[in-house]
TILUM-425184 format. One record per residue (C-alpha): z, y, x. Coordinates in steps of 0.02 Angstrom, whole numbers, plus 32768, in hexadecimal, padded with zeros to 4 digits. Layout:
REM TILUM-425184
ZYX ...
REM end
This chain:
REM TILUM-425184
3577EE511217 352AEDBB1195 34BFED2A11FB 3434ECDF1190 3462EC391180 33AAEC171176 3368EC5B121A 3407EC10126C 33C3EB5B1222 3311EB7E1258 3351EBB71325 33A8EB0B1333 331AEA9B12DC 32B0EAEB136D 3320EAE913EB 3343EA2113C0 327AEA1013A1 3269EA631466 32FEE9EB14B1 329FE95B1489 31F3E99114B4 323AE9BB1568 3294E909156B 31FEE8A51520 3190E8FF15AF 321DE8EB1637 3230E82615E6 316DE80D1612 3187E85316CC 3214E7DB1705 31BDE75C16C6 3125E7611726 3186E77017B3 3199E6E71829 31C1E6E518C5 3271E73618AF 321DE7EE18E3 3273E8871889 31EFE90018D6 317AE8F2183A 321AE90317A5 3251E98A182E 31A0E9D81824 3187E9EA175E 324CEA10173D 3228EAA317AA 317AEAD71767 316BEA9416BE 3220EAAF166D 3255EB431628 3313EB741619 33A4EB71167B 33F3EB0016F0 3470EAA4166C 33D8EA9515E8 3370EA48166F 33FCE9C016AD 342FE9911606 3377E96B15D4 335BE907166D 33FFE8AF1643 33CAE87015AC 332FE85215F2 3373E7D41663 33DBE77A15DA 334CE776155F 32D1E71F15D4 335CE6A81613 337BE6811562 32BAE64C153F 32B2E5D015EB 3357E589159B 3312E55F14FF 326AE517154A 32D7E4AB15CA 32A1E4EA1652 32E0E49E16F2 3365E4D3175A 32F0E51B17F5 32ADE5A2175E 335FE5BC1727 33B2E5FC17C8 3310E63B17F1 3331E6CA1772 33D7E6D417AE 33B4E7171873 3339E789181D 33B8E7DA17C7 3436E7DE187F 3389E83F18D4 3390E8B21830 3440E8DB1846 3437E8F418E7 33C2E96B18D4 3423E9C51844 33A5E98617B0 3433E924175D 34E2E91B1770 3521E8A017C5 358EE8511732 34D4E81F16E7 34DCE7971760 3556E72B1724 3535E7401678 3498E6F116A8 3508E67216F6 3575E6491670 34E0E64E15DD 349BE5B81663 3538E5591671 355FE57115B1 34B9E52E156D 3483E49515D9 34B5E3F41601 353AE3AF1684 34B5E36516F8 3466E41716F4 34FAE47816F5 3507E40717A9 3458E44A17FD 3483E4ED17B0 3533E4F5180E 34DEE4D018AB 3491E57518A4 3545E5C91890 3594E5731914 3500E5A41996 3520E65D195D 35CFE661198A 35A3E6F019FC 3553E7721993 35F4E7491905 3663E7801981 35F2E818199F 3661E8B9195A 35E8E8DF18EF 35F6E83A1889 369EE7FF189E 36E4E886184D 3686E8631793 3669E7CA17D7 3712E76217F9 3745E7691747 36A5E71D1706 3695E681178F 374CE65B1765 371AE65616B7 368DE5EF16C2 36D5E58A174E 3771E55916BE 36F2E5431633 369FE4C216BF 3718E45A16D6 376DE4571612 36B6E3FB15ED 36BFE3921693 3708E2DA1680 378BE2CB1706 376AE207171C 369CE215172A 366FE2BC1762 3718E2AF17F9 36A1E2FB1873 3649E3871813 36FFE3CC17DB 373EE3BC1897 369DE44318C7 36C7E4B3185A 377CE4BA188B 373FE4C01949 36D3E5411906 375FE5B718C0 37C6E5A71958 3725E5DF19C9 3716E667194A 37B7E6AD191E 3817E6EA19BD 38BEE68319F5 3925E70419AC 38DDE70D1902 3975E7051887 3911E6A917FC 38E6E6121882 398CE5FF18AE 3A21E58F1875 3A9EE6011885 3B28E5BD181C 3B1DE505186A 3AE1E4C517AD 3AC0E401179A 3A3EE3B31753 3AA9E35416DA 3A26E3141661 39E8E2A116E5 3A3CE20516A1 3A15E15F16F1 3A0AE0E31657 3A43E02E16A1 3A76DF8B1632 3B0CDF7F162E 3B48DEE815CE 3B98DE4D161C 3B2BDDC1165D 3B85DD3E16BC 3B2FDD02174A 3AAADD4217C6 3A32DDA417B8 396ADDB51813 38C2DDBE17E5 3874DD4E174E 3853DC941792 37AADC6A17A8 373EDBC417AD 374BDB69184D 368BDB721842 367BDC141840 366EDC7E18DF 36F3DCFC18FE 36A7DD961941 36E5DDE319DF 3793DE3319E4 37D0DDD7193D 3871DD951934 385CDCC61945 38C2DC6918E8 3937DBCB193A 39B7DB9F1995 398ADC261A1C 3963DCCA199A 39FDDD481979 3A39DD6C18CE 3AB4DDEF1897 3B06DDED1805 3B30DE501783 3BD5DEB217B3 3B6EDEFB1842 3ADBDF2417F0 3B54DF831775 3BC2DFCF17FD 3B27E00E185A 3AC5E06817BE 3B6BE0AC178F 3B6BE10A1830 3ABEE17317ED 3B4DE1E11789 3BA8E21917FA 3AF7E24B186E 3AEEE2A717C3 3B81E301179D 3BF0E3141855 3C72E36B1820 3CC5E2D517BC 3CE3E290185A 3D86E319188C 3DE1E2BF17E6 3E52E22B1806 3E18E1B4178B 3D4CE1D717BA 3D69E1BE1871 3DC7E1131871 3D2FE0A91820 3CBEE11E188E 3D10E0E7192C 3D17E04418EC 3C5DE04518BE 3C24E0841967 3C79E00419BF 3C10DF71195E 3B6EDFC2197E 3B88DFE51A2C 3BBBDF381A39 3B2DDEDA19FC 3AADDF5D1A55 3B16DF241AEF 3B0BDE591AD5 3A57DE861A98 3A08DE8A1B41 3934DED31B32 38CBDE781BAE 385DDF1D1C12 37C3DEA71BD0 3800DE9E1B13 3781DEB91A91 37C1DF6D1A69 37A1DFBE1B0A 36EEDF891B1F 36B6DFB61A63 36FAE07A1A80 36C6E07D1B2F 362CE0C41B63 358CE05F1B1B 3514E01A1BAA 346FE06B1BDD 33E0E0171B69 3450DFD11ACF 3454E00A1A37 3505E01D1A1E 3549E0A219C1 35E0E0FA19E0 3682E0D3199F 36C3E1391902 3777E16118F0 37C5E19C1848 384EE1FE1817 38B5E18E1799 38F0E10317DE 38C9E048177A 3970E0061738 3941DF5D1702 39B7DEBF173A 3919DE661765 38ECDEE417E8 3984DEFD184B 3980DE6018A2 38DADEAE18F1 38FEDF6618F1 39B4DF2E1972 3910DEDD19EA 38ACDF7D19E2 38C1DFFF1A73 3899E08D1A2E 3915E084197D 399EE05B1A00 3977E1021A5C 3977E15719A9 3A21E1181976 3A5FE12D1A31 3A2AE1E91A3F 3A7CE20819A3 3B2CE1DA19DC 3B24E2441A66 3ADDE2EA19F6 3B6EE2C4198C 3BF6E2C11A13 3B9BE3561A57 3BB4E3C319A3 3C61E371199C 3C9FE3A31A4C 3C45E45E1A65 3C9FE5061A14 3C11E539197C 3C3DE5E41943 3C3EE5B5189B 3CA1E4FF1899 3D3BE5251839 3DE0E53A18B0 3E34E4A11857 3DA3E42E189B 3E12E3FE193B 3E09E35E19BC 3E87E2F819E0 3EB5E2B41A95 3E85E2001A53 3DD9E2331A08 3DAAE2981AA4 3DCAE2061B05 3D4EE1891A9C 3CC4E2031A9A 3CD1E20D1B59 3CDAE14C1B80 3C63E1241AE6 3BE5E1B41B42 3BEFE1501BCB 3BAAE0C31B88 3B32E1001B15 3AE0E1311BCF 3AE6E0971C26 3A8EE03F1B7A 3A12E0C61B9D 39F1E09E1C3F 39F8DFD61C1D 395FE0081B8A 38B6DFD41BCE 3847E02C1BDD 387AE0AD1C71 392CE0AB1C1E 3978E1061CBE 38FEE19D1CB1 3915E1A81C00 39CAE1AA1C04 39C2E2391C95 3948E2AF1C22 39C2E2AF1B92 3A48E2D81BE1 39E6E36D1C23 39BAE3911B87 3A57E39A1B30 3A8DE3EF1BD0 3A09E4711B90 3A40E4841AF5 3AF4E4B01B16 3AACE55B1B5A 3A5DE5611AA8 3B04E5501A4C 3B5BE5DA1ABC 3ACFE6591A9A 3AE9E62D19DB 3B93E64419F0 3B6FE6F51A3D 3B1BE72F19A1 3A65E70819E5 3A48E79D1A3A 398AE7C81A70 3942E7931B14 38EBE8101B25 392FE8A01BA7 394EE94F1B89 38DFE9BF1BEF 397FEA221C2F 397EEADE1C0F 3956EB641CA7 39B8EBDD1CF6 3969EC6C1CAB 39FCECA51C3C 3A6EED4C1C86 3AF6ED241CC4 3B8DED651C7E 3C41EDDA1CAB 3CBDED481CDA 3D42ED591C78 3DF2ED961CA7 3E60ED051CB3 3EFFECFB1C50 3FAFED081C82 3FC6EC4E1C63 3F30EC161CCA 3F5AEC801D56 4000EC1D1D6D 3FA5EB771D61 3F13EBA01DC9 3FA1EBE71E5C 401BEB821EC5 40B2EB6C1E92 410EEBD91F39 409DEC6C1F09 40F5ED161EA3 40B2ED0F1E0C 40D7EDCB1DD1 40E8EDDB1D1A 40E4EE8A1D00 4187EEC51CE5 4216EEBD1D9B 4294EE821D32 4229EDEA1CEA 41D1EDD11D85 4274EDB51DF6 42B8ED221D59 4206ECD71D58 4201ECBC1E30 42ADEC881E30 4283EBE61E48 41E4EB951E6C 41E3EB1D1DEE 4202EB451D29 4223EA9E1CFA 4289EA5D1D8F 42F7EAFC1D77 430FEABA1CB3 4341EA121CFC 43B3EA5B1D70 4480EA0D1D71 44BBEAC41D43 445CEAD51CA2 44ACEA221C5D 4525EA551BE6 455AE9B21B89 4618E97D1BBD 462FE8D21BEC 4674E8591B78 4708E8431BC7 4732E8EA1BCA 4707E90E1B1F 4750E8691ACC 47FAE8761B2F 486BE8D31AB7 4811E8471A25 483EE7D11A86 48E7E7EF1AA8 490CE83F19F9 48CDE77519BE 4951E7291A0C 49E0E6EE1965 4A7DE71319F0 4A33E7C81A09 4A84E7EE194D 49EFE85E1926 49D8E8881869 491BE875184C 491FE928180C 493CE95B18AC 48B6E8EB18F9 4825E93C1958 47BCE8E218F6 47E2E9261862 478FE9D1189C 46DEE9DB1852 4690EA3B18E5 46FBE9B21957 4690E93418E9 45F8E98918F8 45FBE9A819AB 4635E8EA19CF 45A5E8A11963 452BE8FE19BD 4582E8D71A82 4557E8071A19 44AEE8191A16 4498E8601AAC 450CE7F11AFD 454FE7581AC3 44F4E6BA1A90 4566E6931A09 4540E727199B 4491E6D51970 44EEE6081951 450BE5FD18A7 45C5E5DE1871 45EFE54417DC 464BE5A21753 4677E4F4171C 46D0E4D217C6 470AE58D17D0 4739E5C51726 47A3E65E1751 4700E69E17B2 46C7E71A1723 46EBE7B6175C 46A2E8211802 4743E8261857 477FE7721837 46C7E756188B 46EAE7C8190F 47A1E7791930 4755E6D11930 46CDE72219C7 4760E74C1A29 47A9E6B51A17 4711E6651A5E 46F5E6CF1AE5 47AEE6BE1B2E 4793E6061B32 46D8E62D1BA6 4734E6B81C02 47B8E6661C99 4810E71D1CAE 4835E7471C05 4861E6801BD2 4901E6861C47 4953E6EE1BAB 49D8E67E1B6D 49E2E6521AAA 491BE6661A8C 4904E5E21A12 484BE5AF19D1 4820E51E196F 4772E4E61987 46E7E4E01905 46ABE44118DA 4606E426191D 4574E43A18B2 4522E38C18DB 45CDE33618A1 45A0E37017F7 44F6E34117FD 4519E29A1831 45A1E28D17A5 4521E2C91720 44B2E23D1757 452FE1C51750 4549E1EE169C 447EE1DC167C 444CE12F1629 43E1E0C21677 4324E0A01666 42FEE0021631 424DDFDA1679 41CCDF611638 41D3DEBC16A3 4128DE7D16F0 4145DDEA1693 413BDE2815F8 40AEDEAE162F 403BDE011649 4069DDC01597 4035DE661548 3F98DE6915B0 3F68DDA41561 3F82DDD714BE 3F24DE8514B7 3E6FDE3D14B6 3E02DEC71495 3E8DDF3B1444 3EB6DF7A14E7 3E3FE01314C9 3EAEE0321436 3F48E027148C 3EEDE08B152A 3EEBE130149D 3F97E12B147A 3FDCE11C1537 3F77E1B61569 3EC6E17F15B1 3E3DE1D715A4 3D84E19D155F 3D4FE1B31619 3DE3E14F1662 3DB4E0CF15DF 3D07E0BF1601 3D34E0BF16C2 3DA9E02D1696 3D30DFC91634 3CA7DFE816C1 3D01DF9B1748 3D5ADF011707 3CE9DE8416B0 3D6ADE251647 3DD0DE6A15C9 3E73DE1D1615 3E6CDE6A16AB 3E3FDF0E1650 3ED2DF0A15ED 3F26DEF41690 3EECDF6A16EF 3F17DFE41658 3FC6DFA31649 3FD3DFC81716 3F86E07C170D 4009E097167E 40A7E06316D9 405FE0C41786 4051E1551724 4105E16516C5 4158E1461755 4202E1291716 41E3E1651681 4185E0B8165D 4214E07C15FA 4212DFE81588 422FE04F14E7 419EE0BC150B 412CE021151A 4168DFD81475 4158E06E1406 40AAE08A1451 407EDFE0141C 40C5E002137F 4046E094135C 3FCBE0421399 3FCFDFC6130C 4010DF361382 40BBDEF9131B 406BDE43132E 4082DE6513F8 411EDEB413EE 4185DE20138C 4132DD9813F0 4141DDE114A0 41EDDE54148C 423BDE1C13E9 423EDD6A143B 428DDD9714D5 432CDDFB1477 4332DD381412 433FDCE714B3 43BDDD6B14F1 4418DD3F147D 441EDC971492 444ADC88153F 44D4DCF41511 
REM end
């Protein structure tokens, strides 16, 4: 069969030519609609469009986008924009469109105007809630409003526009059911690009807010300085910022070396929010309280990233509502830190000691609450209920997030079905133990009901037959004895199944076939029978009866802990590093100690944990030295220390410090 290629051309020119005659004309009727009624489109789809169902929906599709398109382009305002829009939910409804038409519409908006319109537009959205969650749209639907709800918030600032990205993240959790997999974090991820940037070089001194004039007026709730103001100085303001990583990243708080500044850390900041008393009048509760009737004043605004500056923390430790921030935070941590997560690695364990802080330091992060103004004691109550909440969160995570939703359960309608013949087996569990149990066969049935009990007949005394040892070691025993004038190829215990038999009696038997036995202290002990003699030597000694035989003779195995102690005698002894000179190395390593840190085992963390909490570079280097000798134990020996300085590049240290004390050794010699 040949096509002419021709004719082929020609039937889609005019089929193309048709499609956008019917979308031109369809084009013209949306847009003199305008109050949102589908009845006319319904009207001329019906009467004045020819083809089938499909043909007709994807015309009025495009239809829809193309006169969207045009209001876009002459910047139309938002009212026309969405007003387009609920036409096009009435036309779906009503099976003119599909329902996927709809958010196209939506995201052609959201991808072609500005922020401030995108705003008014997303108003619309969140009213319509309802109808997205309609079965008919949330099926094509959820894919698209995720979509455009990401796309929303990758163009949103999260410093200016805090509020518009917070509605549309209440948005997708109206939308999207609690059991939705792709609104879930189901893996416990961190967000651990939020870094908290903080100065952190050394300023001596305190720190506040930047002096003014003393004729200018300070404005209400700034710091004042004089003898009566409070400055903190730099180690805090360092020690409290440096707490903003671990909020971060918890988990670096199960490792030894994170939690000791972290404890350390908490303990200052808790400290100073304690000695820091807020008066219930201060300047921070009225200007986030409620405003007045008849002022004009606006509402406070909170953001999301906190201001690290030095100048502001003098102010931000006076201000109720960053204490409540910083305070809340502790106890979300301790929470994470304390509760079984599904997916927290098994290594990430407790201890006794930091159980105990998070309890005591829990304590007090609630009474701080309760001392903040304003309504401190209600404030501290609803968080507790809230993280009281959210540990029923965790355990339904931890179940795999099953639905809420309840199983309509299935009706007895089914036949019911032959019960099945129950098995030999089941018919002696499911009867009592005094009933026959007939197996079938006389002969089998009178050894079965013998006795009531199977396995307290295979306990019974008449079915033990293992001799006693000192039946079976007797003729050893006596055959052991030099005066007997036994040859030992006559022995008993010469006889391999003897040997065999005894062994096994041993293990069943005797705790001193599982001690081990010092060849060193026993050197004739290589064979089974000079093991076994040596056995029956032992056990004449334990047994009273049998040690009444005159001319047994046993010589008695040195004890194992004998030689241990004598091979520790012969071990050299550690010569330790002396405080003394621990101090003089710790003068003289200035700001080498990082090199020397490398070369005793610290790592880049450790360092820069090191360097965070000690100011001055001698008490670094001491604090290193310390955490060095603490860790070898008694392996911290004096050799070890030189020949690390020695790689280090510290020969300088080395002859001044050690070289000088072997001189004055010497000496006093």
């Amino acid at each position: 069969m040949k096509f002419n290629m021709t004719e082929v051309t020609e039937n889609v020119s005019a089929k193309k030519t048709e499609f956008y005659t019917v979308k031109a004309s369809v084009k013209d009727v949306i847009s003199q609609i305008q109050d949102e009624d589908v009845s006319a489109l319904q009207s001329y789809v019906a009467d004045k469009l020819a083809g089938g169902e499909g043909e007709k929906k994807m015309a009025v599709d495009q239809a829809f986008r193309d006169h969207l398109q045009e209001l876009i382009a002459s910047a139309a305002e938002h009212g026309v924009l969405t007003s387009v829009v609920a036409l096009s939910i009435g036309a779906a409804q009503e099976g003119l469109c599909s329902p996927s038409v709809t958010f196209l519409l939506l995201t052609d908006i959201f991808d072609s105007v500005t922020i401030d319109v995108c705003d008014s537009v997303f108003k619309f959205v969140e009213e319509k809630v309802s109808v997205w969650k309609h079965p008919q749209f949330y099926v094509s639907g959820k894919n698209f409003l995720l979509r455009m709800s990401n796309d929303l918030l990758r163009r949103l600032s999260k410093a200016h526009d805090t509020v518009f990205c917070g509605r549309i993240q209440l948005f997708l959790a109206k939308f999207f059911p609690l059991d939705e997999k792709s609104g879930l974090n189901l893996m416990s991820n961190f967000n651990k690009e939020n870094v908290t940037i903080y100065n952190k070089e050394v300023s001596e001194g305190p720190i506040h807010a930047e002096e003014k004039e003393e004729t200018m007026e300070y404005e209400e709730g700034e710091m004042r300085e004089g003898p009566g103001a409070s400055h903190v100085d730099f180690q805090l303001y360092r020690k409290f910022w440096a707490l903003q990583d671990y909020f971060r990243d918890p988990v670096q708080c199960y490792t030894k070396e994170k939690w000791k500044p972290f404890m350390k850390n908490t303990r200052s900041v808790l400290a100073a929010f304690h000695s820091m008393k807020l008066e219930p009048d201060s300047a921070s509760s009225k200007s986030k309280g409620t405003p007045e009737k008849g002022t004009n004043v606006k509402p406070s605004v909170f953001f999301a990233k906190y201001l690290t500056s030095e100048k502001l923390f003098d102010l931000q430790l006076s201000d109720s509502s960053f204490r409540r921030y910083v305070l809340v935070q502790f106890l979300i941590l301790f929470q994470y830190l304390s509760q079984q997560v599904k997916f927290k690695a098994a290594t990430l364990v407790l201890t006794e000691e930091m159980q105990l802080f998070m309890k005591t330091t829990s304590d007090k992060i609630y009474d701080i609450l309760k001392e903040t103004p304003p309504d401190g004691a209600k404030f501290a109550s609803d968080i507790k209920h809230i993280l009281g909440r959210e540990e029923h969160w965790n355990s339904w995570k931890n179940e795999g997030c099953p639905s809420f939703v309840k199983e309509k359960p299935k009706e007895d309608g089914e036949p019911k079905r032959r019960p099945r013949k129950r098995t030999l087996g089941e018919e002696m569990e499911l009867n009592p133990n005094n009933k026959r149990i007939d197996m079938g066969s006389p002969e089998l049935t009178r050894l079965w009901n013998q006795c009531p009990n199977n396995l307290e007949a295979c306990r019974a005394e008449n079915r033990s037959f293992l001799p006693s040892m000192e039946t079976f070691f007797e003729e050893a025993i006596e055959q052991a004895d030099p005066e007997a004038g036994i040859e030992d190829d006559y022995k008993v215990v010469n006889n391999s199944n003897y040997a065999w038999q005894a062994l096994r009696l041993l293990a069943r038997r005797s705790p001193h076939f599982f001690q081990t036995t010092s060849i060193a202290a026993q050197p004739s002990i290589k064979t089974i029978p000079a093991y076994l003699e040596l056995m029956a030597t032992k056990l004449a000694r334990e047994m009273p009866q049998l040690n009444q035989i005159e001319g047994i003779k046993t010589e008695d195995v040195m004890d194992q802990d004998e030689l241990l102690k004598a091979g520790e005698e012969d071990k050299e002894e550690v010569i330790k590093v002396s405080p003394e000179d621990m101090d003089l190395v710790a003068l003289k390593l200035g700001n080498n100690w990082k090199t020397l840190a490398i070369e005793l085992g610290f790592s880049e963390d450790e360092i820069n944990s090191i360097q965070t909490e000690f100011v001055e570079v001698k008490e670094q280097s001491r604090h290193l030295l310390g955490a060095w000798g603490e860790r070898q134990g008694d392996e911290a020996s004096k050799e070890v220390f030189i020949s690390k300085l020695m790689e280090s590049g510290l020969n300088d240290i080395v002859e001044s410090v050690f070289r000088k004390e072997k001189v004055q050794e010497s000496k006093d010699d």
